[in-house]
Backbone atoms as SQL, in Angstrom:
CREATE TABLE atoms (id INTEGER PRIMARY KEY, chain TEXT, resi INTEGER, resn TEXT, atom TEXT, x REAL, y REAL, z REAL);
INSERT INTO atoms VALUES
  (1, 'A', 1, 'UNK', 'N', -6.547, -2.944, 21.245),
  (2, 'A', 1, 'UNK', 'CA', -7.764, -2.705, 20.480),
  (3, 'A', 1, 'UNK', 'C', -8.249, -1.297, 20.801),
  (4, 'A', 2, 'UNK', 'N', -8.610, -0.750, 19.664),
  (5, 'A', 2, 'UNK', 'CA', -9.155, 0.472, 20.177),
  (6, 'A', 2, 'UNK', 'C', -10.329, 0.520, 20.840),
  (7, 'A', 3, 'UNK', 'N', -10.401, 1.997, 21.829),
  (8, 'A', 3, 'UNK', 'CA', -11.784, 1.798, 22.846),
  (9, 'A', 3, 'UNK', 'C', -11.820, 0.634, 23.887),
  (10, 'A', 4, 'UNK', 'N', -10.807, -0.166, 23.786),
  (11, 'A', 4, 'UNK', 'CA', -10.690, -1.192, 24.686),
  (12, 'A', 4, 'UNK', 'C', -12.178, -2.232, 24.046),
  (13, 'A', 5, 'UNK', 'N', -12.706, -2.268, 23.496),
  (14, 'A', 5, 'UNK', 'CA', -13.998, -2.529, 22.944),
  (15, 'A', 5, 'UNK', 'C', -13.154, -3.849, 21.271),
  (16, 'A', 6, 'UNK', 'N', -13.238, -5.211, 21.692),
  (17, 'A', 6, 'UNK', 'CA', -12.916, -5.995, 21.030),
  (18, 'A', 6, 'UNK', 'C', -13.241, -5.985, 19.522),
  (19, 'A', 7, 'UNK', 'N', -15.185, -5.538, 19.773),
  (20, 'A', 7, 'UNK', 'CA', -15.598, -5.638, 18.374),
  (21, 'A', 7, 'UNK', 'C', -15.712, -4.401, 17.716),
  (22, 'A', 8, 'UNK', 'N', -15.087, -3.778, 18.075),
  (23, 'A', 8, 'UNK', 'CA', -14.721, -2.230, 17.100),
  (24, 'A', 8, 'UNK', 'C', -13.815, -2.292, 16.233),
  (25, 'A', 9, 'UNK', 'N', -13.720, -1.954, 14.976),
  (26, 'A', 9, 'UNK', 'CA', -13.096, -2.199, 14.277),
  (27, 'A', 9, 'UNK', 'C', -11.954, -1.053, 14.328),
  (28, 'A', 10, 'UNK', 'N', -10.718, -0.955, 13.825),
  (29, 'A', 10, 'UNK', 'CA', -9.807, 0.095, 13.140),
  (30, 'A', 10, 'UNK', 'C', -10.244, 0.783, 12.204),
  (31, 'A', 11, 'UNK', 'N', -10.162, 1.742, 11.690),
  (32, 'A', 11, 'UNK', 'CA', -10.974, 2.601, 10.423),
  (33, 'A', 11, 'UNK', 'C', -9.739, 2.528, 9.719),
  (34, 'A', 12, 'UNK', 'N', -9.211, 1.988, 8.620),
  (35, 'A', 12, 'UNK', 'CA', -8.449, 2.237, 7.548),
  (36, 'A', 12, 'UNK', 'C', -8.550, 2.174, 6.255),
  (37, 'A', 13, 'UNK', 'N', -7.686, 2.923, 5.885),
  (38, 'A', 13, 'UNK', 'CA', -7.717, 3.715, 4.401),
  (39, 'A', 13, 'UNK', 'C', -6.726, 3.281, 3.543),
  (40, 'A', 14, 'UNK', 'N', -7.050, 2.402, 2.674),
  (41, 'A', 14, 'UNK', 'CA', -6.235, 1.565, 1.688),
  (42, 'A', 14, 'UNK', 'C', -5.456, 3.041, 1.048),
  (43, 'A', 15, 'UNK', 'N', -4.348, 2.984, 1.075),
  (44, 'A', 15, 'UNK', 'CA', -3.234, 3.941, 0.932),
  (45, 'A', 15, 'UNK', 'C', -2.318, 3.200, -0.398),
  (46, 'A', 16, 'UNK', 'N', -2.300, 2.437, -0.611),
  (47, 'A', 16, 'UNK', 'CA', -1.556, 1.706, -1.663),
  (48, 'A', 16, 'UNK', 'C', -2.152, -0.012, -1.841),
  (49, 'A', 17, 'UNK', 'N', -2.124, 0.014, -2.975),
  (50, 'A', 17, 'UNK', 'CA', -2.600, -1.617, -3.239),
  (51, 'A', 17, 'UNK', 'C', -1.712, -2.155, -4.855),
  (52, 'A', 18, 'UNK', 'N', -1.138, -2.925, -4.270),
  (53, 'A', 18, 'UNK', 'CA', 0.327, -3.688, -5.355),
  (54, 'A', 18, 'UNK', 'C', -0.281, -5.054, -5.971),
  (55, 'A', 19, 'UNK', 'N', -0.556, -5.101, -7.013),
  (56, 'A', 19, 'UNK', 'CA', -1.025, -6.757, -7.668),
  (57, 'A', 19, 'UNK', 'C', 0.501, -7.386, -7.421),
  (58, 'A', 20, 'UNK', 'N', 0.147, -8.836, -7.100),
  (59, 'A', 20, 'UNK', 'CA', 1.405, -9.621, -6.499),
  (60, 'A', 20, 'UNK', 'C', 1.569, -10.815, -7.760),
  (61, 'A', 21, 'UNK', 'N', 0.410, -11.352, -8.043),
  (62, 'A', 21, 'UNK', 'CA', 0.156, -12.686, -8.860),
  (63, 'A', 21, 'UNK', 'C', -1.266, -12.306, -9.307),
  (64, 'A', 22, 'UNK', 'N', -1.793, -13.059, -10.171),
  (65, 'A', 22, 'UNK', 'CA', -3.094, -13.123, -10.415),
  (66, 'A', 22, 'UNK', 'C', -4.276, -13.498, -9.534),
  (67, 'A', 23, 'UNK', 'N', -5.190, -12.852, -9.219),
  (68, 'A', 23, 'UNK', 'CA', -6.095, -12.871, -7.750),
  (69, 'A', 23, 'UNK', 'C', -5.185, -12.599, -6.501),
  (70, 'A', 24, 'UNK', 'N', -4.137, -11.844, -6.919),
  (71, 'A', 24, 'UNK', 'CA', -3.521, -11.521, -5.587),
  (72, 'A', 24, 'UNK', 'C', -2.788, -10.309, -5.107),
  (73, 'A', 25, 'UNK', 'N', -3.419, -9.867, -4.205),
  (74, 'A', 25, 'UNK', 'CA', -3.197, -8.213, -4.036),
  (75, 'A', 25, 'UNK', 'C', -2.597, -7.818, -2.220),
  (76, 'A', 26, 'UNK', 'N', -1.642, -7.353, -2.746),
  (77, 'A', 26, 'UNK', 'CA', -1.450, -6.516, -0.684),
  (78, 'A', 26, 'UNK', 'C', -1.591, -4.976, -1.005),
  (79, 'A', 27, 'UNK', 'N', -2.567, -4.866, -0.127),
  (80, 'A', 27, 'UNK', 'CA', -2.740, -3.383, 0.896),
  (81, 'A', 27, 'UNK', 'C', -2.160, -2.951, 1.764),
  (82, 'A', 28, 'UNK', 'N', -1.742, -1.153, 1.388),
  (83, 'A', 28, 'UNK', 'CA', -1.190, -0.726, 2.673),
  (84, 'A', 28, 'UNK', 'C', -2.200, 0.112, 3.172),
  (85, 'A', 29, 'UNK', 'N', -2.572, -0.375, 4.234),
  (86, 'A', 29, 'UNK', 'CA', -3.651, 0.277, 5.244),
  (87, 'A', 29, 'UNK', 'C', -3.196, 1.260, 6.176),
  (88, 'A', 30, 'UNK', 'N', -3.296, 2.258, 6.051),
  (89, 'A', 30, 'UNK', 'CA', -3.187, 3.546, 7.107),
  (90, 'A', 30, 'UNK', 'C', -4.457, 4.064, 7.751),
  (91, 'A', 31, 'UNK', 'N', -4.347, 4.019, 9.229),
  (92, 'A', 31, 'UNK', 'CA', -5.041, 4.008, 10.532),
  (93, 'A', 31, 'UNK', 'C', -5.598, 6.082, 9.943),
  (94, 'A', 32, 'UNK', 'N', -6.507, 5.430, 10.353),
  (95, 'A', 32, 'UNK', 'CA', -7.447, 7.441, 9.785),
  (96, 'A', 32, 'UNK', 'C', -7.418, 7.748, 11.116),
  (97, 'A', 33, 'UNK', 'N', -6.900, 6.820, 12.828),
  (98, 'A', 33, 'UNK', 'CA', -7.222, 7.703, 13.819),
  (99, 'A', 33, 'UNK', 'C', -5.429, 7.940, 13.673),
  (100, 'A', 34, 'UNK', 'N', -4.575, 8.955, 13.802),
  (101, 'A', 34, 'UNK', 'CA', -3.407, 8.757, 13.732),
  (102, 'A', 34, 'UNK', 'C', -2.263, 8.217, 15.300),
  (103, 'A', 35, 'UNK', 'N', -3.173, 8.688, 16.195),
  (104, 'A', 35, 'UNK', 'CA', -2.615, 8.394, 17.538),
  (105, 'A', 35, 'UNK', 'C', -3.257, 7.000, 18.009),
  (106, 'A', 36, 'UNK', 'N', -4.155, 6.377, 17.152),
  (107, 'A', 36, 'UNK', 'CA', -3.933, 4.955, 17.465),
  (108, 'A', 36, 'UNK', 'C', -2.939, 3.975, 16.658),
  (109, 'A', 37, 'UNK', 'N', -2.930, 4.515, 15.524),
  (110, 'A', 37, 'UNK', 'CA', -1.518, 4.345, 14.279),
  (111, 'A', 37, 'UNK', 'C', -0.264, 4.030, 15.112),
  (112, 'A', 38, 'UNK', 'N', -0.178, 4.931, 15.716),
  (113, 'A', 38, 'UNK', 'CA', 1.363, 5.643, 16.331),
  (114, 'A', 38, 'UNK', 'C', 1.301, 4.180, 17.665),
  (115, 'A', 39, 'UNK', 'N', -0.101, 3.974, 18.290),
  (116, 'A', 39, 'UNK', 'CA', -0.099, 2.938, 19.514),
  (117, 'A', 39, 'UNK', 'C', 0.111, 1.814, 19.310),
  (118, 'A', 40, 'UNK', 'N', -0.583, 1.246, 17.897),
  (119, 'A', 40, 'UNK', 'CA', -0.825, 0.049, 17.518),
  (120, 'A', 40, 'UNK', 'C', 0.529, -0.998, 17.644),
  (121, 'A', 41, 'UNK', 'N', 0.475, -1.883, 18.331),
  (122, 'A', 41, 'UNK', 'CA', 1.742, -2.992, 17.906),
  (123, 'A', 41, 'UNK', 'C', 1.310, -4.404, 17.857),
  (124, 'A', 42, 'UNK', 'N', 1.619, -4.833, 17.646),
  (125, 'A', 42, 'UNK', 'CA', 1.752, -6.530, 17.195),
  (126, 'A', 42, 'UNK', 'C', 3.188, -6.913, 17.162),
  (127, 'A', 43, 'UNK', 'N', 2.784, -8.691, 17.190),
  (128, 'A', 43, 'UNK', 'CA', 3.841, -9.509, 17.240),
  (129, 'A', 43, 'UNK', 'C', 4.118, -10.186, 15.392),
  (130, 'A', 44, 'UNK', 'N', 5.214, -10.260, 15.023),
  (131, 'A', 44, 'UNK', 'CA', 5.205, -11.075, 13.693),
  (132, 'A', 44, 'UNK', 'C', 4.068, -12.710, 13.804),
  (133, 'A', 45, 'UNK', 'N', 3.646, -12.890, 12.869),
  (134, 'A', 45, 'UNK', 'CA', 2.640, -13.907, 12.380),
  (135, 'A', 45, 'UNK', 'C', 1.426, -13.870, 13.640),
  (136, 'A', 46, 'UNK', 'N', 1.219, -12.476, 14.154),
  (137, 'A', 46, 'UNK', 'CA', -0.105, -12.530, 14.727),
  (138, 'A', 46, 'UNK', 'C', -0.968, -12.164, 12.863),
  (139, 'A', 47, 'UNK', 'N', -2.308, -12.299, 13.579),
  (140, 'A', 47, 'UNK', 'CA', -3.247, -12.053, 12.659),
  (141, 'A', 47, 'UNK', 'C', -4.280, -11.004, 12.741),
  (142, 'A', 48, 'UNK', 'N', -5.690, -11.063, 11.519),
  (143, 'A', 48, 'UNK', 'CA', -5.987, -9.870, 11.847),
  (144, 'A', 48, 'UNK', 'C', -7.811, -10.018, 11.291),
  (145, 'A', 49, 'UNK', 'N', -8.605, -9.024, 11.770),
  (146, 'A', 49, 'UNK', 'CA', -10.232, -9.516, 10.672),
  (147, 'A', 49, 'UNK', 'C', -10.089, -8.579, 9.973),
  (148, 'A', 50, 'UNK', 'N', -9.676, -8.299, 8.696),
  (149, 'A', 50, 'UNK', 'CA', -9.900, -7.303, 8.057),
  (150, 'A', 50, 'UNK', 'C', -11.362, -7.553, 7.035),
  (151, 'A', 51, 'UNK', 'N', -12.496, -6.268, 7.333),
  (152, 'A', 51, 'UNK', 'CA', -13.779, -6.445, 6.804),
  (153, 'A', 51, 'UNK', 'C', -13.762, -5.166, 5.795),
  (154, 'A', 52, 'UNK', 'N', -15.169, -5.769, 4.733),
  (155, 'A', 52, 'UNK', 'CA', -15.370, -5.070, 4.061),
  (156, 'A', 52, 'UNK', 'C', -16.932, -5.058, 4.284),
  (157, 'A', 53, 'UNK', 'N', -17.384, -3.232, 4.928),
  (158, 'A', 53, 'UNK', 'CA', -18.382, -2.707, 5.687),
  (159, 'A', 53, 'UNK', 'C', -19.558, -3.680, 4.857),
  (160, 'A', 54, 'UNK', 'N', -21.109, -4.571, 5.063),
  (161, 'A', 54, 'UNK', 'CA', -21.655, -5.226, 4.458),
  (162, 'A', 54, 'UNK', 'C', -21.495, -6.120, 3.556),
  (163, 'A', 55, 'UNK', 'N', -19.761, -6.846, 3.390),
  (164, 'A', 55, 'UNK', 'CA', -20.088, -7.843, 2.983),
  (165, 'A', 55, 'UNK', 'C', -19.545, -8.834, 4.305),
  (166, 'A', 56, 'UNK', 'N', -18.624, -8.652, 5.437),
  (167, 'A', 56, 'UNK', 'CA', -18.258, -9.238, 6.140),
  (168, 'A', 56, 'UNK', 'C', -17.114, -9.104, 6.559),
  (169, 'A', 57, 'UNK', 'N', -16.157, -9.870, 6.988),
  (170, 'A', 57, 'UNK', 'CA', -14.913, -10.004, 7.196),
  (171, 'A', 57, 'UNK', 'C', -13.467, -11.107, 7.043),
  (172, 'A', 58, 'UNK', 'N', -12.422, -11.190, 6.724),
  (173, 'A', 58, 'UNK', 'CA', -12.121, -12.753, 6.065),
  (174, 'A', 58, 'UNK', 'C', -10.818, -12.078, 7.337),
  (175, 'A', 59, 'UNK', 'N', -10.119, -13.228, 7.806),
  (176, 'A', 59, 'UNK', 'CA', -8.525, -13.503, 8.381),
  (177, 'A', 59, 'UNK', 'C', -7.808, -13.483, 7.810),
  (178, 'A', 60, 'UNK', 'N', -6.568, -12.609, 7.839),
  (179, 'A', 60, 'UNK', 'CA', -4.927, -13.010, 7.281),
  (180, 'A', 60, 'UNK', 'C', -4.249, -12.259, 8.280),
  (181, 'A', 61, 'UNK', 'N', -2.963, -12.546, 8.444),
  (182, 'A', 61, 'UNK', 'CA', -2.041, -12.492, 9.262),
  (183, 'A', 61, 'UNK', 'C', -1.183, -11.183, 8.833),
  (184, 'A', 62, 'UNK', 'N', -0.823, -10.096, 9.423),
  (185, 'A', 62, 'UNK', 'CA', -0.414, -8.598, 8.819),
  (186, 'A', 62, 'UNK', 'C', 0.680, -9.550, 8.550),
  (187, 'A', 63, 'UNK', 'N', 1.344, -8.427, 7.513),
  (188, 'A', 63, 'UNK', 'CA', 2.576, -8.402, 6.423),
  (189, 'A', 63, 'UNK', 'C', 3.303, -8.385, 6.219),
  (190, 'A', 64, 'UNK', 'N', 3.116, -6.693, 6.849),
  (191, 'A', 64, 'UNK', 'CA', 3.870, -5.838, 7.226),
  (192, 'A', 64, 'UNK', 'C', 4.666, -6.040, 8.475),
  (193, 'A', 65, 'UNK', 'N', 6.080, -5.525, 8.459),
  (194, 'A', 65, 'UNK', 'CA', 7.301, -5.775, 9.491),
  (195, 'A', 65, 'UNK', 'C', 6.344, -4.945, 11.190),
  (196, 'A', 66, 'UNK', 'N', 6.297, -5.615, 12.379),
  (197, 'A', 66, 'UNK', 'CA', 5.931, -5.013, 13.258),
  (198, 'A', 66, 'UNK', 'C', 6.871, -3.806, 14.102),
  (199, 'A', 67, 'UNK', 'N', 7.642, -3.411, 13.057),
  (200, 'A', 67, 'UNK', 'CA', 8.521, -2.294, 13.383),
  (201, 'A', 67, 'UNK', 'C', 7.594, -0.744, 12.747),
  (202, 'A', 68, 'UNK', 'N', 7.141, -0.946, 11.635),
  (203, 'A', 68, 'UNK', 'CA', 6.594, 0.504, 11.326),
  (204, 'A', 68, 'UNK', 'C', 5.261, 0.519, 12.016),
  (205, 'A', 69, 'UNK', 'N', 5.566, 1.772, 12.272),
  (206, 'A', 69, 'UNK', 'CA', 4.421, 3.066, 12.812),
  (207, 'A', 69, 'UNK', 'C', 3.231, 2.966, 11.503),
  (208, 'A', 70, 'UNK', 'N', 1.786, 3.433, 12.423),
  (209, 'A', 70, 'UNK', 'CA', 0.829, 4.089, 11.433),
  (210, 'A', 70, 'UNK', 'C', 0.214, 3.625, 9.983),
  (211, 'A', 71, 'UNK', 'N', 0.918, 1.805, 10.106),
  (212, 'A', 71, 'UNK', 'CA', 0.228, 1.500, 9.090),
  (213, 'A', 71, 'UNK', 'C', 0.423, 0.186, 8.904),
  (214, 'A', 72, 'UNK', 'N', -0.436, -0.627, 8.578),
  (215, 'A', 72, 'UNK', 'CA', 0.012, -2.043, 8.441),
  (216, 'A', 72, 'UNK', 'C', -0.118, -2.283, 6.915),
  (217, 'A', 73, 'UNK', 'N', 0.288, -3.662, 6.032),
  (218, 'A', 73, 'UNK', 'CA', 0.081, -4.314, 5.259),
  (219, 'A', 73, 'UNK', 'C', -0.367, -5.891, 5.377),
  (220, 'A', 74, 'UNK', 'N', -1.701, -5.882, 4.521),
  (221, 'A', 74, 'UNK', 'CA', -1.777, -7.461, 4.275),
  (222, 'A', 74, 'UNK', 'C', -2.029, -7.788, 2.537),
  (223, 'A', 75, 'UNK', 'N', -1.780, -9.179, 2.665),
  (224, 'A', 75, 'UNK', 'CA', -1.596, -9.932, 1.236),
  (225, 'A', 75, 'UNK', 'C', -2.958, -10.759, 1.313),
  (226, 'A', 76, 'UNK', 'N', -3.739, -11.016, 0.254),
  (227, 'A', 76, 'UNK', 'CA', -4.340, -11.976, 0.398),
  (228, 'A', 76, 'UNK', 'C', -5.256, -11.972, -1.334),
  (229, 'A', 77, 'UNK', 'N', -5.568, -13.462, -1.374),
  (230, 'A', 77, 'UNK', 'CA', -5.982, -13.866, -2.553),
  (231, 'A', 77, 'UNK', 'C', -7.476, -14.227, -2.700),
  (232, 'A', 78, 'UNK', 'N', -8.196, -13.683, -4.033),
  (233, 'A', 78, 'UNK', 'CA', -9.553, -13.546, -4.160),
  (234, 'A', 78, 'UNK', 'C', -9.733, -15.239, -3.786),
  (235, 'A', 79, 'UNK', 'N', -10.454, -15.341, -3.312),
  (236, 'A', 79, 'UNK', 'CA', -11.091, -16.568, -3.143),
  (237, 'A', 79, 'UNK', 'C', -12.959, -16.596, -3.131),
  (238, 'A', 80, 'UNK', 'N', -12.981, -15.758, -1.921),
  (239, 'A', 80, 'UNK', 'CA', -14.337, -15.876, -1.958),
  (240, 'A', 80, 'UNK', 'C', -15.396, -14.753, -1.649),
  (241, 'A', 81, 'UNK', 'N', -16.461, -14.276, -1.278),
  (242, 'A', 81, 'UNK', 'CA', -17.349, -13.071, -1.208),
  (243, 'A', 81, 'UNK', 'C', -16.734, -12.038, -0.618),
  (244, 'A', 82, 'UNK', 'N', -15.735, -12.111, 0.228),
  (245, 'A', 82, 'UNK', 'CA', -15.378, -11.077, 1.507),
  (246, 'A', 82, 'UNK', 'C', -14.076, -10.565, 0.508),
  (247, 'A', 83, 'UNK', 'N', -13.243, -11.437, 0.166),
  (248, 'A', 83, 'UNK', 'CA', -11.834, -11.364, -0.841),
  (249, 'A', 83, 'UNK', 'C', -12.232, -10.914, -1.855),
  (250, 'A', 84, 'UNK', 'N', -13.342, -11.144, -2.739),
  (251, 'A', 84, 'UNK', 'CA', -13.717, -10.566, -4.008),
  (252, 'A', 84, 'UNK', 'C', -13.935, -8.873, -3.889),
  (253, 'A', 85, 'UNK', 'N', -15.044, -8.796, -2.613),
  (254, 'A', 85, 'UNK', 'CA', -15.167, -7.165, -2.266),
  (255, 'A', 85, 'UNK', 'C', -13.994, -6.322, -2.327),
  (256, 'A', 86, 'UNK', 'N', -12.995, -6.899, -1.406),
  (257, 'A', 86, 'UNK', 'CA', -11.640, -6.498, -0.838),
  (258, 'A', 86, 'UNK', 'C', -11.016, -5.915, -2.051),
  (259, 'A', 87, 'UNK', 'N', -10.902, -7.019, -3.030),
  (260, 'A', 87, 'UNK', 'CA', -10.353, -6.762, -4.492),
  (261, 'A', 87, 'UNK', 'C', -10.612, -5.404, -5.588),
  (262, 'A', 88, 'UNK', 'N', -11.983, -5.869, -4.978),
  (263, 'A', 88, 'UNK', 'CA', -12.909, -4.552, -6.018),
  (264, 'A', 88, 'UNK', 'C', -12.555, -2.885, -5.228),
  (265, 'A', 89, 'UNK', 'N', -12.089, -2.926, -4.499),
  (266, 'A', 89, 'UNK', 'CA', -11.893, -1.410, -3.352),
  (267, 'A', 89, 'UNK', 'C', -10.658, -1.134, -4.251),
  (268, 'A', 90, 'UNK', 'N', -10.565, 0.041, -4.188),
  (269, 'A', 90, 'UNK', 'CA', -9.478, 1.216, -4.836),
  (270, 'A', 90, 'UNK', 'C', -8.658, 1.887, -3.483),
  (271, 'A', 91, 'UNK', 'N', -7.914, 2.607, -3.961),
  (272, 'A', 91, 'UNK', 'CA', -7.258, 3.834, -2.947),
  (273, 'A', 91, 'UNK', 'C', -7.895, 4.842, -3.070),
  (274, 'A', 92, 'UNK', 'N', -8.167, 5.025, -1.451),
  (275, 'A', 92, 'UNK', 'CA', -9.286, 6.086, -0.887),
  (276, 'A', 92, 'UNK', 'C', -10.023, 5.420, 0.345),
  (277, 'A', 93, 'UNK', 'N', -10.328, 4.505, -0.286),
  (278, 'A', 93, 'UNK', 'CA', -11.401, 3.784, 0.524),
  (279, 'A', 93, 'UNK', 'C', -11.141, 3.379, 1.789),
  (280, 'A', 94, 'UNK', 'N', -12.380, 3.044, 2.649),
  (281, 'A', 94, 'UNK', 'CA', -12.027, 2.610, 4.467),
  (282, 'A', 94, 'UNK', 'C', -12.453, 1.203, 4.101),
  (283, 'A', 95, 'UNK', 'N', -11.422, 0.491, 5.007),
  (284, 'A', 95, 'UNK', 'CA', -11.610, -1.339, 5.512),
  (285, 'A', 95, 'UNK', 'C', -11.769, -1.552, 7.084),
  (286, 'A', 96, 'UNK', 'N', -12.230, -2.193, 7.428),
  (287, 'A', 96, 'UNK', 'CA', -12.191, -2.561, 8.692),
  (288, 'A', 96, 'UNK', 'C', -11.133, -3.251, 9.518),
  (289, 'A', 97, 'UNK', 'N', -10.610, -2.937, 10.746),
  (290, 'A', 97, 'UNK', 'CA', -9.301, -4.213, 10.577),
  (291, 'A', 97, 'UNK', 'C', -9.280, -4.263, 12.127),
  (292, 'A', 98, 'UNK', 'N', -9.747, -5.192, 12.816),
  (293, 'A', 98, 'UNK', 'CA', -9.777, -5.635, 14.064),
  (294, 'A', 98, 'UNK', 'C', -7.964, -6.870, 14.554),
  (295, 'A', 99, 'UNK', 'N', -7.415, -6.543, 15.245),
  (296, 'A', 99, 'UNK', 'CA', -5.976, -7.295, 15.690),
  (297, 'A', 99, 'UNK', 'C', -5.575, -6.572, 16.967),
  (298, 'A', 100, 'UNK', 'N', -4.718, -7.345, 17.472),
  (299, 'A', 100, 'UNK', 'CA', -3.738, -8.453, 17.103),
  (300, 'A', 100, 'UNK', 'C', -4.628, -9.832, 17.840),
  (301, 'A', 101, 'UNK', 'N', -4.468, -10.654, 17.334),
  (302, 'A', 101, 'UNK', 'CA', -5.125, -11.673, 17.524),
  (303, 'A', 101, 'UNK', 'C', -4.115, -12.890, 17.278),
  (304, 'A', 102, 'UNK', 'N', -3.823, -13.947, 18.008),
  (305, 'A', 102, 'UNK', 'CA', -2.705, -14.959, 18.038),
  (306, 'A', 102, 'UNK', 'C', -1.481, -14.308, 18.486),
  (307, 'A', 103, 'UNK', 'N', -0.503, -15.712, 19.009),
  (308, 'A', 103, 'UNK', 'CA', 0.636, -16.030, 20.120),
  (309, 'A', 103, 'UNK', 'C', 1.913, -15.319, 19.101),
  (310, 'A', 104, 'UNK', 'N', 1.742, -15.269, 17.871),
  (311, 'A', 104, 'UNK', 'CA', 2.869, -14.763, 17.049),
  (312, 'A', 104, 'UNK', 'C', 3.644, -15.461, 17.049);
């Protein structure tokens, strides 16, 4: 975690966003600090809080292979207030993304 500080979030920057199905979208999130990018690792089927600044934060499990550097991906489907926000964000924009969290 960065800062060693649990409830700090990651600062990332939706870098690509792919419609998958209908209400269903994955983001590729790239780390805006780059030398925590480069630190970051995880285990496959750990998980993650990815928030959107004032509306909250929803869980999904990164995506993306825990082999690449500097950027993760997650998938996830509009469901409800936090997923709807998520949806509505473009490329450019910062998300919040607190992990690794779970045994993998």
């Amino acid at each position: 975690m960065n800062n060693q500080n649990i409830y700090l979030p990651y600062l990332m920057t939706i870098e690509k966003i792919t419609d998958e199905a209908p209400l269903v979208k994955t983001f590729r999130l790239k780390f805006k600090n780059e030398e925590e990018g480069n630190n970051f690792s995880f285990l496959t089927g750990q998980f993650g809080e990815y928030s959107v600044f004032g509306e909250g934060e929803s869980t999904f499990c990164v995506a993306s292979p825990s082999t690449r550097k500097g950027y993760i991906e997650c998938t996830f489907r509009q469901m409800g207030r936090v997923t709807n926000a998520l949806a509505g964000l473009e490329v450019g924009e910062t998300v919040g993304f607190r992990c690794p969290y779970g045994p993998g």
